[in-house]
N, CA, C and O atoms as a MOPAC input file, in Angstrom:
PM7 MOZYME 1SCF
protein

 N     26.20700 1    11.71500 1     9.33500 1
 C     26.23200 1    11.45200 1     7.91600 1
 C     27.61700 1    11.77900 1     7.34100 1
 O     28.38000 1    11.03300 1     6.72800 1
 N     27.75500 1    12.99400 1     7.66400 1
 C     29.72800 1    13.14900 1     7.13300 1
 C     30.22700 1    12.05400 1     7.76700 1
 O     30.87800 1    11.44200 1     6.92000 1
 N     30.27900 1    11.32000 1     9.10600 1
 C     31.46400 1    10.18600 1     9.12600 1
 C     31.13200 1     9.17700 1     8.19300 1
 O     32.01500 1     8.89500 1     7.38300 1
 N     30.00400 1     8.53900 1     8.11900 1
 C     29.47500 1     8.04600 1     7.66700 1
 C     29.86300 1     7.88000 1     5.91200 1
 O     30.32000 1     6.82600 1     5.47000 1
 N     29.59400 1     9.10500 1     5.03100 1
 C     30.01300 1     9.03100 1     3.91300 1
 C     31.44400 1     9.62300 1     3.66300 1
 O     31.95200 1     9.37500 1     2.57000 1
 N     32.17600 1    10.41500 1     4.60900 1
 C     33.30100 1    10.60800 1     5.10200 1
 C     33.68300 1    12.27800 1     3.78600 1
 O     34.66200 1    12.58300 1     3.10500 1
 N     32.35400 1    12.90300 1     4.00800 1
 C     32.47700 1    13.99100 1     3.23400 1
 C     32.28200 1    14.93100 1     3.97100 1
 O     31.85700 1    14.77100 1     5.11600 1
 N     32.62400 1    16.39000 1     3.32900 1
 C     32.81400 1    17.37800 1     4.32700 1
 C     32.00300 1    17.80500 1     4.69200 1
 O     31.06200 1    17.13500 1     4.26700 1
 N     31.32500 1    19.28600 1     5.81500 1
 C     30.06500 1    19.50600 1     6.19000 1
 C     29.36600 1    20.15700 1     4.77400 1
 O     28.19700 1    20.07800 1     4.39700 1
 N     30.31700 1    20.70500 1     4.25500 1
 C     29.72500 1    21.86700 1     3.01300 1
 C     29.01800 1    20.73900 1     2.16600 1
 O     27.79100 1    20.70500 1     2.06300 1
 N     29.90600 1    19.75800 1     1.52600 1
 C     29.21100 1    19.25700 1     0.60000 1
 C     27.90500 1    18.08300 1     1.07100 1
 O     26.95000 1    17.77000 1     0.36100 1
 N     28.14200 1    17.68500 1     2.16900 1
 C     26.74300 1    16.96700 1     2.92900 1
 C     25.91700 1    18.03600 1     2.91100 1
 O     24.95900 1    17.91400 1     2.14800 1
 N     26.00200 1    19.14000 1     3.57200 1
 C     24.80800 1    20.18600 1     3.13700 1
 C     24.40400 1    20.45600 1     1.70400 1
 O     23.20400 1    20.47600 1     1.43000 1
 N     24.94000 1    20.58000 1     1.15500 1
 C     24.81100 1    20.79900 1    -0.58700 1
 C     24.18000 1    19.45600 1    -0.96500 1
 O     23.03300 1    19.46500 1    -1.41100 1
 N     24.96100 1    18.10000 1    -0.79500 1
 C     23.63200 1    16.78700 1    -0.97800 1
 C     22.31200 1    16.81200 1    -0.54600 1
 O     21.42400 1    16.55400 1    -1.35800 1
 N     22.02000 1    17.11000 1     0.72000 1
 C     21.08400 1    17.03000 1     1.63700 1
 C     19.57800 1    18.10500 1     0.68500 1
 O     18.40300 1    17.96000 1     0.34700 1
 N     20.56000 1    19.02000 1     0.64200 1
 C     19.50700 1    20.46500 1    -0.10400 1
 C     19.35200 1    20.12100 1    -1.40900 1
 O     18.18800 1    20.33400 1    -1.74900 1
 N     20.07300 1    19.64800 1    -2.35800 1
 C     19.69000 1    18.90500 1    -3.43700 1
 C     18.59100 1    18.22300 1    -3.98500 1
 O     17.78500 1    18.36800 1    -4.90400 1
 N     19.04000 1    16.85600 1    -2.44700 1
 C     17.44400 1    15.34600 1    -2.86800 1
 C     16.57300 1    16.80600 1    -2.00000 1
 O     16.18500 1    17.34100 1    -3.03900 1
 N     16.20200 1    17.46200 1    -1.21600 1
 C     14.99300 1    18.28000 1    -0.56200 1
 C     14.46300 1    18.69600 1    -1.97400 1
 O     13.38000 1    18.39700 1    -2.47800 1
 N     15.37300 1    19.38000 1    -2.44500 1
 C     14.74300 1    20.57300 1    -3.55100 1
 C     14.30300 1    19.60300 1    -5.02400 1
 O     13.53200 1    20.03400 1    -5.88100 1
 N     14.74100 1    18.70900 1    -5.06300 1
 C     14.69300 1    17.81300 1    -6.59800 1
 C     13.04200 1    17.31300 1    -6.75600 1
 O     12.33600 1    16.55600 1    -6.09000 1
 N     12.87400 1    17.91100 1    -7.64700 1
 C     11.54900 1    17.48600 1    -8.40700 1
 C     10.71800 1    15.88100 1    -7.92500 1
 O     11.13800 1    14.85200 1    -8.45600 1
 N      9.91900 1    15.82500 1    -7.23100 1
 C      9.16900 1    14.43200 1    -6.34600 1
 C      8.51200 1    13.94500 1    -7.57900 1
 O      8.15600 1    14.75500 1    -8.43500 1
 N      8.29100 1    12.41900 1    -7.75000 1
 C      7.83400 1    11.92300 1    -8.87900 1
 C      6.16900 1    11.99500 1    -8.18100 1
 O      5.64900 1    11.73600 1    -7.09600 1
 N      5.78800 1    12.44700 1    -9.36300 1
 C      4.32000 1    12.28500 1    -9.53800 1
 C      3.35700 1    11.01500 1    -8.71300 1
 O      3.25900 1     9.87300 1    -9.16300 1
 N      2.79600 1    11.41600 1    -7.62800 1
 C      2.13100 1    10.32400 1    -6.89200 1
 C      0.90200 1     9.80700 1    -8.24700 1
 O      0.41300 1    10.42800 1    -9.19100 1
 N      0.73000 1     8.16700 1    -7.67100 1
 C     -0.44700 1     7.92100 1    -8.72100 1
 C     -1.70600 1     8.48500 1    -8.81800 1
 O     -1.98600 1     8.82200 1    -7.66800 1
 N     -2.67900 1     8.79100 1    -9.60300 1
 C     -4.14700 1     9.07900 1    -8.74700 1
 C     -4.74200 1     8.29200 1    -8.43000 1
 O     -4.91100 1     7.15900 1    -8.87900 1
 N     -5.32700 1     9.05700 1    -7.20300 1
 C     -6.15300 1     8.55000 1    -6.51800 1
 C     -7.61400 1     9.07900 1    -6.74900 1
 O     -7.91400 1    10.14400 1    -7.28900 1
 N     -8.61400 1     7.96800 1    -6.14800 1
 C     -9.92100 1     8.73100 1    -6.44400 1
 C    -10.07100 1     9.78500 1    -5.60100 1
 O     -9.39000 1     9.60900 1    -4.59100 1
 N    -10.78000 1    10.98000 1    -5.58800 1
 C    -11.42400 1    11.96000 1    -5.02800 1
 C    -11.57200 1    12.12700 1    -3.50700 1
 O    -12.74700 1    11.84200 1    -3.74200 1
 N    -11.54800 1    12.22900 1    -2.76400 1
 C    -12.14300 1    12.40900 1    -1.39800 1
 C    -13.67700 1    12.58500 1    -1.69500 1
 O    -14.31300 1    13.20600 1    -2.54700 1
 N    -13.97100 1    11.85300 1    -0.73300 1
 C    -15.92100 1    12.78700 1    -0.88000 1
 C    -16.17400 1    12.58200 1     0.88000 1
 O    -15.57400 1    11.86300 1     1.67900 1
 N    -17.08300 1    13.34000 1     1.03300 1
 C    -18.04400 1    13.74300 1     2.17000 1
 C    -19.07700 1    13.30300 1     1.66300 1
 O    -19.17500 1    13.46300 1     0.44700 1
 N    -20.01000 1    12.72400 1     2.25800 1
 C    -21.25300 1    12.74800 1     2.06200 1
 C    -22.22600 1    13.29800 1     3.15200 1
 O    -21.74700 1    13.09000 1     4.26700 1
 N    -23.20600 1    13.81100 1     3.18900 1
 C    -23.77600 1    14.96100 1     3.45900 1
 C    -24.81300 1    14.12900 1     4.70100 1
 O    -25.22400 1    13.02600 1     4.34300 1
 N    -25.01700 1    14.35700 1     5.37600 1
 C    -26.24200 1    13.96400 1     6.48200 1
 C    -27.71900 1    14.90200 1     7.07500 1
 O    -27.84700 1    16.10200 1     6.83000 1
 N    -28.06400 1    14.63000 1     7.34300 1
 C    -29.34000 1    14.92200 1     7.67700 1
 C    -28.90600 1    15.26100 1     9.44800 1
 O    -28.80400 1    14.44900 1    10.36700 1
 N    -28.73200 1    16.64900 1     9.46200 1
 C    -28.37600 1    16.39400 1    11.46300 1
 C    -30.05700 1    17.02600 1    12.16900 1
 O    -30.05100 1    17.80600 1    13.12100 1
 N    -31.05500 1    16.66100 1    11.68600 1
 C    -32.19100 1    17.31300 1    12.43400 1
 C    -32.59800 1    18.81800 1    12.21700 1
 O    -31.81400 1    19.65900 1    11.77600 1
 N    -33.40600 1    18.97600 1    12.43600 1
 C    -33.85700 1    20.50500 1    12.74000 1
 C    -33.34300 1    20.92500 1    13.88600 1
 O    -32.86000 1    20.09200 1    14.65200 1
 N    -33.35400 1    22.52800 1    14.27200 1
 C    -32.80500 1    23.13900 1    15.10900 1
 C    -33.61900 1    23.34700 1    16.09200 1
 O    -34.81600 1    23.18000 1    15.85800 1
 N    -33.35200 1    23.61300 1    16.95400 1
 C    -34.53300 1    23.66700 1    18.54800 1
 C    -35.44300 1    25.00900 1    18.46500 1
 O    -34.96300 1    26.02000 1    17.95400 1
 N    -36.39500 1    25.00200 1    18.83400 1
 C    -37.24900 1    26.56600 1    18.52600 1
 C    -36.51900 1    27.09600 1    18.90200 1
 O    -35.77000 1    26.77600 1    19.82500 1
 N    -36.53400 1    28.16100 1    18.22600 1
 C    -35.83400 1    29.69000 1    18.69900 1
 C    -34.76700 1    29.87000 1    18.08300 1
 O    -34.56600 1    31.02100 1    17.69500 1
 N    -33.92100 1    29.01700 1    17.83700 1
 C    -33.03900 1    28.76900 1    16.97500 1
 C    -33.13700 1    28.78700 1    15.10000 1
 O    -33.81200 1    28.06900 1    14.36300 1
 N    -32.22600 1    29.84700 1    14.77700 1
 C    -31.87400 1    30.22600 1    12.87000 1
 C    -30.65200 1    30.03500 1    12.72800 1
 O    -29.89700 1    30.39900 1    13.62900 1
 N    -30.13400 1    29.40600 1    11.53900 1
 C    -29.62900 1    29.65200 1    10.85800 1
 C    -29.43300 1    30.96300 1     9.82000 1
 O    -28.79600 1    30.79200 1     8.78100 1
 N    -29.87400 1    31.97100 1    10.06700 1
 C    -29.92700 1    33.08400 1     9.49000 1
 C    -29.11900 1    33.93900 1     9.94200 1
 O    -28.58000 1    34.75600 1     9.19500 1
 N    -28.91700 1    33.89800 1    11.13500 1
 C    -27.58400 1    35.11100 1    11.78800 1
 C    -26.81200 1    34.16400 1    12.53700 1
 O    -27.27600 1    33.72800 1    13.59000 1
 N    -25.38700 1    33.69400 1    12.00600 1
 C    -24.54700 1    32.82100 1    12.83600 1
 C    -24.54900 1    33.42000 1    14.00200 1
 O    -25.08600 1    32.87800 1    14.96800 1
 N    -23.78800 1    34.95900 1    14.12000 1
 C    -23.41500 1    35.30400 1    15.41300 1
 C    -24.54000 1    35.45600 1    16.21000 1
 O    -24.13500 1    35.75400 1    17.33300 1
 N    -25.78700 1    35.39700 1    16.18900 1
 C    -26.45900 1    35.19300 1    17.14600 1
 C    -26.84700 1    34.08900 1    17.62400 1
 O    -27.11600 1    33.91800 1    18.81300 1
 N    -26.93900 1    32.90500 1    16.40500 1
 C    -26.86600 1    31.89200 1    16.45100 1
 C    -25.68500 1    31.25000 1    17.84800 1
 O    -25.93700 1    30.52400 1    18.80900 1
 N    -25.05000 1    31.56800 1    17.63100 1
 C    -23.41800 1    31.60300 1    18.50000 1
 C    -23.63600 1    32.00400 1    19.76400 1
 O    -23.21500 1    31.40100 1    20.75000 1
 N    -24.29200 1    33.02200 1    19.78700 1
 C    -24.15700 1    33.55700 1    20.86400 1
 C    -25.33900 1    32.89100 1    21.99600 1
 O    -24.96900 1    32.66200 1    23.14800 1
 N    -26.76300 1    32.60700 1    21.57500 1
 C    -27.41100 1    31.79200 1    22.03400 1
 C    -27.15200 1    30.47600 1    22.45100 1
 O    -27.90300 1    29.93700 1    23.26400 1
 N    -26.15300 1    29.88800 1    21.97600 1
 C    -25.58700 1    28.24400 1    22.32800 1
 C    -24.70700 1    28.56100 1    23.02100 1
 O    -24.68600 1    28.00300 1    24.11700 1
 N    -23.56300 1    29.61100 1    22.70600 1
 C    -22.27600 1    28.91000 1    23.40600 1
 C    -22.22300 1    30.55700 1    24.04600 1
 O    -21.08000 1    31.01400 1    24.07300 1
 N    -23.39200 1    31.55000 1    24.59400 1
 C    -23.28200 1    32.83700 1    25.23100 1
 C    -22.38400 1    33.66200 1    24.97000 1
 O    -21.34600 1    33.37500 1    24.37500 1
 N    -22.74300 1    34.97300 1    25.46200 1
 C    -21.98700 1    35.93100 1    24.82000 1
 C    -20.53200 1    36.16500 1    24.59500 1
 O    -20.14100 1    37.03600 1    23.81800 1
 N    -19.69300 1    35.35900 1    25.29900 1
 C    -18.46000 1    35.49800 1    25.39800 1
 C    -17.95100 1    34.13300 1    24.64300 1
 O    -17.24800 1    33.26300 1    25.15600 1
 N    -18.50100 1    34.14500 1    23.21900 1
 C    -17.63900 1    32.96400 1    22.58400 1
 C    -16.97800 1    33.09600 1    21.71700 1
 O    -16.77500 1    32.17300 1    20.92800 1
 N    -16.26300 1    34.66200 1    21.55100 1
 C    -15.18400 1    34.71200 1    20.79000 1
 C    -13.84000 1    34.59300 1    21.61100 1
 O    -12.75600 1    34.62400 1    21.02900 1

């Protein structure tokens, strides 16, 4: 870029850090992101949702941290 615009390293650094740091124009809006939610089944007997880490530990055994 200095040969190029045929300026020195200082002030190519000083341009460069300038456009980085200068205020970005406002993107347009956009709508929202959404998730929508699913239905994944019930859980297999024996199986709660009430204590993750045991929960955890029953699927993926004791060593799943």
């Amino acid at each position: 870029m200095m040969r190029r615009t045929g300026k020195s390293f200082k002030a190519t650094v000083n341009d460069l850090l300038r456009e980085a740091l200068a205020p970005r124009r406002v993107p347009q809006r956009r709508e929202p992101f959404r998730v929508e939610a699913r239905d994944l089944g019930a859980l297999k007997p024996g199986l709660t949702l009430d204590n993750v880490a045991e929960l955890l530990e029953q699927v993926e055994g004791p060593r799943h941290r």
